[in-house]
C-alpha positions in Angstrom: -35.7 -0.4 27.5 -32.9 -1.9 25.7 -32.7 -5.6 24.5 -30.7 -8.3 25.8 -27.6 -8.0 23.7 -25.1 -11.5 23.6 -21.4 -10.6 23.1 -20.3 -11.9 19.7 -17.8 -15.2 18.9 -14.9 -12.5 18.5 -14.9 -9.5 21.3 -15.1 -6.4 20.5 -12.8 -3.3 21.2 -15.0 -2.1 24.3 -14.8 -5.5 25.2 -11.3 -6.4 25.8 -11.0 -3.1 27.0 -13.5 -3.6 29.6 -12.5 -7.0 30.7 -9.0 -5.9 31.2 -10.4 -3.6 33.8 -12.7 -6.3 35.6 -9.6 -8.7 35.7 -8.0 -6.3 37.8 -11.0 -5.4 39.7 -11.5 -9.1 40.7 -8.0 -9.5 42.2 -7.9 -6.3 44.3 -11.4 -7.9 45.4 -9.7 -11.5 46.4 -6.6 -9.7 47.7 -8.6 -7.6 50.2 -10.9 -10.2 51.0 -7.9 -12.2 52.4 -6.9 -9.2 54.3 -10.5 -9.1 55.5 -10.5 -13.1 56.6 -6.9 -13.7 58.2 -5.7 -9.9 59.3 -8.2 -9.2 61.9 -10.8 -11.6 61.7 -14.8 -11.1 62.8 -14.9 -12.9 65.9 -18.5 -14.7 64.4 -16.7 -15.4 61.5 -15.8 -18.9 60.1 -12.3 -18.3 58.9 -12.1 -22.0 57.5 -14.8 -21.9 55.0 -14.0 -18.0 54.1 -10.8 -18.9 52.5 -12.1 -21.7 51.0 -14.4 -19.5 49.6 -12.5 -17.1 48.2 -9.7 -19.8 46.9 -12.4 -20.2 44.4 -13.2 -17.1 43.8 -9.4 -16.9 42.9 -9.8 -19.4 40.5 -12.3 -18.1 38.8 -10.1 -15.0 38.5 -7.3 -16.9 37.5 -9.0 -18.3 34.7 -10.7 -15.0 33.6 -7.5 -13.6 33.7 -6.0 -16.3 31.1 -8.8 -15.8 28.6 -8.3 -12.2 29.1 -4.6 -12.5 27.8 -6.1 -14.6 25.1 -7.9 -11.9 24.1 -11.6 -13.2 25.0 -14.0 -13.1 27.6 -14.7 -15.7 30.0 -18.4 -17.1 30.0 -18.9 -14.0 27.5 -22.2 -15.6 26.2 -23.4 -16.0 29.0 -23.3 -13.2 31.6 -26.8 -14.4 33.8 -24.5 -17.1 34.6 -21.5 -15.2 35.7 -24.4 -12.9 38.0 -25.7 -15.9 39.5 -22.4 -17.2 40.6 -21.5 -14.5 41.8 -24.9 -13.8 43.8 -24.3 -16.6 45.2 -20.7 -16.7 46.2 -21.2 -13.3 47.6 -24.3 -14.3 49.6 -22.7 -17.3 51.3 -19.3 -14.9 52.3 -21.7 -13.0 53.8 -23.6 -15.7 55.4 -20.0 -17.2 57.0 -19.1 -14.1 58.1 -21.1 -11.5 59.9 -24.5 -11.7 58.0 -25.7 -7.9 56.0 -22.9 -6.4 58.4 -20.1 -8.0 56.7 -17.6 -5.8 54.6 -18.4 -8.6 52.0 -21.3 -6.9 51.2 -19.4 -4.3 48.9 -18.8 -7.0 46.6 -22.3 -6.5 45.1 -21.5 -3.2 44.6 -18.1 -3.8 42.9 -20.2 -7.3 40.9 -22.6 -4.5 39.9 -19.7 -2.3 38.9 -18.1 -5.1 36.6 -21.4 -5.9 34.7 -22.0 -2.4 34.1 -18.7 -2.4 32.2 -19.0 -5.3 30.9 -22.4 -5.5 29.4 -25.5 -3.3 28.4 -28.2 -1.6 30.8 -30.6 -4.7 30.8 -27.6 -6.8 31.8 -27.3 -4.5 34.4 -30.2 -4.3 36.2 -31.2 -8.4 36.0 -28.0 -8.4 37.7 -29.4 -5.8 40.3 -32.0 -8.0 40.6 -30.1 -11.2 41.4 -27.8 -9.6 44.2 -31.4 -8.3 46.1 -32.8 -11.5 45.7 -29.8 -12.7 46.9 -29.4 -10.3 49.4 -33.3 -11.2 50.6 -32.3 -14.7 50.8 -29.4 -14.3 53.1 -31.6 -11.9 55.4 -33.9 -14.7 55.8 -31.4 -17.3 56.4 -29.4 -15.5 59.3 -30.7 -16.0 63.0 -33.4 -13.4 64.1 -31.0 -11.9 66.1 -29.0 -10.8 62.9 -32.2 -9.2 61.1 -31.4 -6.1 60.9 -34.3 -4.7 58.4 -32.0 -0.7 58.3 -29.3 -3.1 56.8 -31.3 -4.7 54.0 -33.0 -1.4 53.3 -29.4 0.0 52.9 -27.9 -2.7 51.0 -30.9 -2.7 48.5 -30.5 1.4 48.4 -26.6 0.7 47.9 -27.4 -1.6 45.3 -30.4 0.9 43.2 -28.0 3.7 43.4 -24.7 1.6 42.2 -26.6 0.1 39.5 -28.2 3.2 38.4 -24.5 5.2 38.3 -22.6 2.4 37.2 -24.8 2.2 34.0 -24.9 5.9 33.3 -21.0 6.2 33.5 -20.6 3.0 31.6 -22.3 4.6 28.6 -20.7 7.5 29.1 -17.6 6.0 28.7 -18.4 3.4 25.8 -19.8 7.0 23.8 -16.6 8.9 24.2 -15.0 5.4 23.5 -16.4 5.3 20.2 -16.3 8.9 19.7 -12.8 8.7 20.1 -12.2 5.6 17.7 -14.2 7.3 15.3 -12.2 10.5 15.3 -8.8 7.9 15.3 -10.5 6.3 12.4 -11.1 9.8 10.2 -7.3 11.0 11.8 -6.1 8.0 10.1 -8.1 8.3 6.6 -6.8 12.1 6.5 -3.2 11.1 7.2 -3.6 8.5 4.1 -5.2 11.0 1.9 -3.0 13.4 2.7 0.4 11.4 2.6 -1.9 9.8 -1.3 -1.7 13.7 -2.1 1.4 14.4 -1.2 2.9 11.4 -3.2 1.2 12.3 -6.1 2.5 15.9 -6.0 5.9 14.6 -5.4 5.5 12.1 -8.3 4.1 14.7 -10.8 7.0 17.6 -9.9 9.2 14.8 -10.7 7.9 14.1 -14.3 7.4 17.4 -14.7 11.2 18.0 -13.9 12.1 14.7 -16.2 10.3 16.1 -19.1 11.8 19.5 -18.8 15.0 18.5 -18.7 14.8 16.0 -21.1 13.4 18.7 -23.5 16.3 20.6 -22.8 19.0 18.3 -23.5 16.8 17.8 -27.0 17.1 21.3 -27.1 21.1 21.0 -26.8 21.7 18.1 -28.6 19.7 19.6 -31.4 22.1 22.7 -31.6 25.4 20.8 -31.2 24.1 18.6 -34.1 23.0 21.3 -36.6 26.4 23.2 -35.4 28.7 20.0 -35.9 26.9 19.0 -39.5 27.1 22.9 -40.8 31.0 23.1 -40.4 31.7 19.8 -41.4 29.5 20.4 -44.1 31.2 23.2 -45.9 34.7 21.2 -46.0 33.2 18.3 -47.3 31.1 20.2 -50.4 35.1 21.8 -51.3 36.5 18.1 -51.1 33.5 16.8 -53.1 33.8 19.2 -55.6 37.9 18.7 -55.8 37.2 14.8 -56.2 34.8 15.6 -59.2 37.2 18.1 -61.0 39.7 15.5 -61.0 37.8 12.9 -62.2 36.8 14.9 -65.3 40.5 15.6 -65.4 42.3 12.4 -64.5 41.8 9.6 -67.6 44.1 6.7 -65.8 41.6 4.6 -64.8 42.9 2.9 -61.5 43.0 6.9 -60.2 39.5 6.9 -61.0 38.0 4.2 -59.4 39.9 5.1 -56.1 38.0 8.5 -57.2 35.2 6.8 -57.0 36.0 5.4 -53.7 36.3 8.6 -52.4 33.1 10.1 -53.7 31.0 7.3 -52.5 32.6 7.4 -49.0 31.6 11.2 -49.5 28.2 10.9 -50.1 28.0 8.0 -47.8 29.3 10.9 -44.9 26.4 13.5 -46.5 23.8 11.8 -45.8 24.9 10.7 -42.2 24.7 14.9 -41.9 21.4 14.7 -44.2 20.0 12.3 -41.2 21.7 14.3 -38.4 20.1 17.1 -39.5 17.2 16.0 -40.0 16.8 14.5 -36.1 18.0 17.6 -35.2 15.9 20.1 -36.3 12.7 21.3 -34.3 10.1 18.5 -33.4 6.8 18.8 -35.2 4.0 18.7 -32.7 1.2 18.3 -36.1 -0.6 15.4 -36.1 -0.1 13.3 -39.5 -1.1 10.1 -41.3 2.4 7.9 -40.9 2.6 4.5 -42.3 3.8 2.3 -38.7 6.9 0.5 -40.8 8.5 3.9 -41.8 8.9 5.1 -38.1 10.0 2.3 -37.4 12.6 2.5 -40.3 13.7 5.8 -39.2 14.3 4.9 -35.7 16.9 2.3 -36.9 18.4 4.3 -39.3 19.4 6.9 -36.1 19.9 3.8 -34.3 23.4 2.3 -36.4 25.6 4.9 -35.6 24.9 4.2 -32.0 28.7 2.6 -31.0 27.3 -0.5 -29.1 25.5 -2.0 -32.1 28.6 -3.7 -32.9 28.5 -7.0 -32.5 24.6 -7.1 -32.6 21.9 -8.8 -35.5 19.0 -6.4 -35.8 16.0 -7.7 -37.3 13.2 -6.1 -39.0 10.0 -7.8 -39.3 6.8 -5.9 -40.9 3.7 -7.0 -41.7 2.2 -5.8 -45.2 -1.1 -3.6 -45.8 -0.7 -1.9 -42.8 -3.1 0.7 -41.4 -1.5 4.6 -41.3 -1.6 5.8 -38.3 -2.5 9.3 -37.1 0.1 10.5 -34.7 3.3 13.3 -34.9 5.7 11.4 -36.4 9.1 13.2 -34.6 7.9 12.1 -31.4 6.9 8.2 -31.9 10.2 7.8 -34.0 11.8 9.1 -30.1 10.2 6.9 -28.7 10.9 3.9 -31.0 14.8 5.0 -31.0 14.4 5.1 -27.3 13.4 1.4 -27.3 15.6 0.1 -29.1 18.9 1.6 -28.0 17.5 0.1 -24.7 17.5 -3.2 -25.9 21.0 -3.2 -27.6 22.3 -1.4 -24.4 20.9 -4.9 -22.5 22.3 -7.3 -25.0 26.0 -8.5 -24.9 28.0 -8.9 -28.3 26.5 -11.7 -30.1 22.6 -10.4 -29.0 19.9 -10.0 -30.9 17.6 -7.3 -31.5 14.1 -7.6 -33.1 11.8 -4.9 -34.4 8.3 -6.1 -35.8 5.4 -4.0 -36.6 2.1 -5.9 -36.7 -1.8 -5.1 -36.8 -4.2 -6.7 -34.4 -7.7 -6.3 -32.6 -7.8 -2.4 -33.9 -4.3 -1.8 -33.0 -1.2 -1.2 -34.9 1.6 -2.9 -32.5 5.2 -1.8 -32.8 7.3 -4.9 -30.9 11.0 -4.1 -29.9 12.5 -7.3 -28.3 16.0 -8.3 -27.4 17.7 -11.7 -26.0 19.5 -9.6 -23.4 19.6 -9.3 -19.1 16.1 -8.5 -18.8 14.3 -6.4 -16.6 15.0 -6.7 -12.7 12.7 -4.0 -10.8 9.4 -4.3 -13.0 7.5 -1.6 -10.4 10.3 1.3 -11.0 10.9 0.8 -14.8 8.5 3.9 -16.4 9.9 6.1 -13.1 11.7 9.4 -13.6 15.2 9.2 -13.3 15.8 5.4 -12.5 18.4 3.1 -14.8 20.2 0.7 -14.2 22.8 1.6 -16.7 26.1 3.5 -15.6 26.0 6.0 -18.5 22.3 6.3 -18.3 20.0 9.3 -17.4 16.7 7.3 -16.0 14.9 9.0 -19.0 14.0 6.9 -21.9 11.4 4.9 -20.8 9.7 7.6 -19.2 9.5 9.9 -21.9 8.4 6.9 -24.3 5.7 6.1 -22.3 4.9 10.0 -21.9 5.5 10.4 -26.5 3.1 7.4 -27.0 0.5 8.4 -24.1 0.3 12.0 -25.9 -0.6 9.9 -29.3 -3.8 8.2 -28.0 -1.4 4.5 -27.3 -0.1 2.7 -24.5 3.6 1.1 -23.7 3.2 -2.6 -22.7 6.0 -4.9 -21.8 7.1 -8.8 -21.0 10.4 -10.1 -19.5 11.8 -13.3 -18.8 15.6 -12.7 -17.5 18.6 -14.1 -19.9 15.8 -15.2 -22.1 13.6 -12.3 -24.2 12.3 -9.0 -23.0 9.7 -7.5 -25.1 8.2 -3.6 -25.7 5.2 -2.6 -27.6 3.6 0.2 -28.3 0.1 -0.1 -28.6 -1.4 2.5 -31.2 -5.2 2.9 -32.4 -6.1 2.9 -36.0 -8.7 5.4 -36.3 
């Protein structure tokens, strides 16, 4: 036999489900009983006291139907109560109208019906239990011309069998209740998983498209650049050697310092190439022990032929005794250069730009800050294809964080808008 089971403070989902039912059953059960009363009353009947009766019974349906819309349950915690009243209440319609012949009588059946929805078996049958007492009670109290023993057998029988059904096709319907939320539940956690998954496929296919075609614009730019500094090359050896065979010729000596001019304006132009060609050339992918000031060195020496450091201070802080590092040197000075044309592309003329290197808490740190707009969108910044710059591929940061991951580190960042945004990468010393 099942325990006595009190609803909880907050109803459940069966619950509200099943109260919105009973509300409804209760009204068709007040309409027709005013059908009953004033349509074609009994002629025993005491019309009077029936629709007092069942003005109450519309209150009490009025106010179950307001706690219904406030999603709880009228009397919830106490449904022996709610049985009792309504033992009672049905009894004395009975009682005022035609005794165990009155059509009141079904309401036991449909009270029956409600507290099988409502509640649990044991619920159920104490209720049962109540409406035959209830029904014994009225037999007694009718004249002994109105005791008709066939019509209390019948209404007991009525009320077994109702009871009986009512509770089997309540729990029928509470298991396919919460067989159904269950299968809701698992729809739902596939649907998440699935739309997770698909994310993540959508998210990798697009790194996996940055990186490609960021490797092939490498690839490009890398051609272009040994292409450019070979035929500009070969005229400038000719003029080199032109300048120095007339400086060994040519004895006036304000001819030879403009000479010199020349030549140094000459070398100055060869080792632009020297450092073209050297960022052009295939990237090493062999790991090597790299002093942390040195890439970042190399970065900023790519970095000041970029046209929009004009205008800008660049400052180099680094720390002394620092620890090597072991990464592949091409790829963390990419993603220092990437940095810090980043920060002078957020600075206006007059900005500054600050690259520190610094050892702390087994890391080396390399810090690129600037004084410029900031960052805006935090949660898109390391995504594929996303800039905020018009002449801007969505790239950089995304293949930094990508260069740096590949070497064992991490890419951190601060920002305060119009006030100082900050990169670091995070490398281990091993």
């Amino acid at each position: 036999m099942a325990s006595l089971s009190w609803p909880a403070a907050v109803p459940s989902r069966w619950e509200l489900a099943a109260e919105a039912v009973v509300v409804k059953m209760r009204w068709v059960g007040v309409v027709i009983g005013y059908l009953l009363v004033n349509v074609e009353p009994h002629p025993t009947a005491n019309g009077t006291m029936l629709n007092a009766l069942l003005g109450l019974g519309a209150l009490y349906a009025l106010i179950d139907t307001w706690y219904s819309y406030r999603g709880r349950v009228f009397l919830g915690h106490f449904p022996l109560a709610i049985a009792t009243l309504e033992a009672v209440f049905i009894g004395l319609l009975c009682y005022f109208d035609s005794g165990l012949e009155s059509p009141f009588r079904y309401y036991y059946l449909l009270s029956l019906i409600c507290c099988a929805i409502r509640h649990d078996r044991f619920v159920t049958y104490l209720t049962c239990g109540l409406h035959c007492l209830s029904c014994f009670l009225l037999f007694l109290s009718l004249p002994p011309e109105q005791q008709h023993v066939r019509s209390l057998v019948l209404v007991l029988v009525l009320l077994g069998w109702a009871t009986w059904s009512a509770n089997a096709l309540a729990e029928l319907l509470k298991r396919v209740g919460d067989h159904m939320h269950e299968l809701n539940q698992s729809l739902q956690e596939h649907r998440a998983l699935l739309e997770d998954r698909i994310a993540q496929r959508t998210r990798e296919l697009e790194e996996a498209q940055a990186r490609l075609l960021h490797q092939e614009k490498m690839a490009a730019f890398g051609l272009l650049a040994a292409g450019i500094a070979h035929e500009v090359g070969n005229p400038l050896t000719s003029v080199s050697s032109l300048i120095q065979l007339l400086q060994r010729r040519i004895q006036d000596e304000y001819a030879q310092e403009k000479l010199e001019l020349v030549s140094g304006q000459l070398r100055r132009i060869q080792g632009i190439l020297r450092e073209l060609i050297a960022f052009s050339r295939p990237a090493a992918k062999e790991r090597v022990w790299t002093l942390p000031g040195e890439i970042v060195q190399q970065a900023l020496d790519i970095a000041k032929y970029y046209k929009r450091i004009v205008g800008r201070t660049i400052k180099v802080q680094v720390s002394e005794r620092l620890a090597p590092v072991y990464v592949v040197r091409d790829q963390l000075v990419q993603a220092v250069l990437n940095l810090v044309l980043n920060a002078i592309d957020a600075t206006d003329r007059g900005g500054t730009v600050e690259a520190s290197v610094s050892q702390k808490d087994g890391e080396v740190v390399l810090e690129i800050a600037d004084d410029g707009h900031g960052i805006q969108e935090p949660a898109r910044l390391f995504r594929p294809y996303y800039t905020t710059k018009p002449h801007g591929t969505g790239l950089g940061l995304f293949v930094t964080r990508q260069l740096v991951a590949e070497n064992g580190g991490r890419v951190s960042f601060e920002s305060q808008p119009h006030v100082r945004t900050v990169f670091r990468i995070h490398l281990p010393i091993r």
